[in-house]
N, C-alpha and C positions, 0 to 999 in steps of 0.2 A: 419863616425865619425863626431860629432859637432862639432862646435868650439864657443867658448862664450871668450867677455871681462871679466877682471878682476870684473870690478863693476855690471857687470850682474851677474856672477854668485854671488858674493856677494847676491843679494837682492834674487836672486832664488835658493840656494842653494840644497836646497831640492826637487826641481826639475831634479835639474840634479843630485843629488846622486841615485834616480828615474832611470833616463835612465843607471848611471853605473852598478846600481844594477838588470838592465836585461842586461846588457852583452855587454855595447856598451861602447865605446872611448870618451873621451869628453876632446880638446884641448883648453888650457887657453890661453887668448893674452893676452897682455896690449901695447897697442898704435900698435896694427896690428900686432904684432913680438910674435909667441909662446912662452910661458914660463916654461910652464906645459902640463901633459899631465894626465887627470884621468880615471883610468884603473882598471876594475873590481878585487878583489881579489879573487882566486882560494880559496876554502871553504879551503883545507889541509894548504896552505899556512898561513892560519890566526891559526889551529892550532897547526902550529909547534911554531909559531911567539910566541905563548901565551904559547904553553910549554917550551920554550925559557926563557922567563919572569918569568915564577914560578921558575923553577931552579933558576935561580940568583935570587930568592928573590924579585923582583919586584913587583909580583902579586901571586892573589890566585886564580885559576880558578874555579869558582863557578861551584856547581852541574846544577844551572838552576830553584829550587824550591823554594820556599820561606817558612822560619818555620814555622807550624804550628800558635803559638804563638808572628807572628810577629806584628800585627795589637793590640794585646792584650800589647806591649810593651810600658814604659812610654818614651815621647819624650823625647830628649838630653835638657840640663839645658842649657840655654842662660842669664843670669841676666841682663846680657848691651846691649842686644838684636843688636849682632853681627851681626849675621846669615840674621836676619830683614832686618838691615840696609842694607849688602851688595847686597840681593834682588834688593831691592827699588832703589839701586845705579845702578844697572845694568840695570834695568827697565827704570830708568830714560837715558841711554845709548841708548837706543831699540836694545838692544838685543835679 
């Protein structure tokens, strides 16, 4: 099992979602004290979890395909260039 600080994984998160996602343990600290512990999901578990959420309404579990005509689709109307802005606000965040 790993063990990372909070602010490391922060800046490498996708590093280590990498090691959970072949099958390994990865323990969170913040100031040397465990807090967390990240832990692969068993593939059924994720969908039960998701047919869970559709029945209540939550979500819709997609087939996985994209239509045909989706690229042929006109994009969404922004006039106050919402959508832009909140981008550019994140961005400027470094997220």
């Amino acid at each position: 099992m790993q063990t990372t600080a909070v602010a490391q994984l922060k800046a490498t998160l996708s590093k280590y979602l990498l090691i959970v996602k072949s099958g390994e343990e990865v323990m969170v600290t913040e100031r040397g004290k465990p807090i967390a512990k990240m832990i692969p999901v068993k593939r059924g578990e994720i969908t039960t979890y998701m047919a869970d959420m559709e029945r209540a309404g939550i979500m819709k579990v997609g087939t996985g395909q994209i239509p045909p005509n989706f690229w042929d689709r006109p994009c969404p109307k922004d006039p106050k260039g919402r959508g832009r802005k909140a981008l550019l606000q994140e961005r400027e965040k470094g997220r």
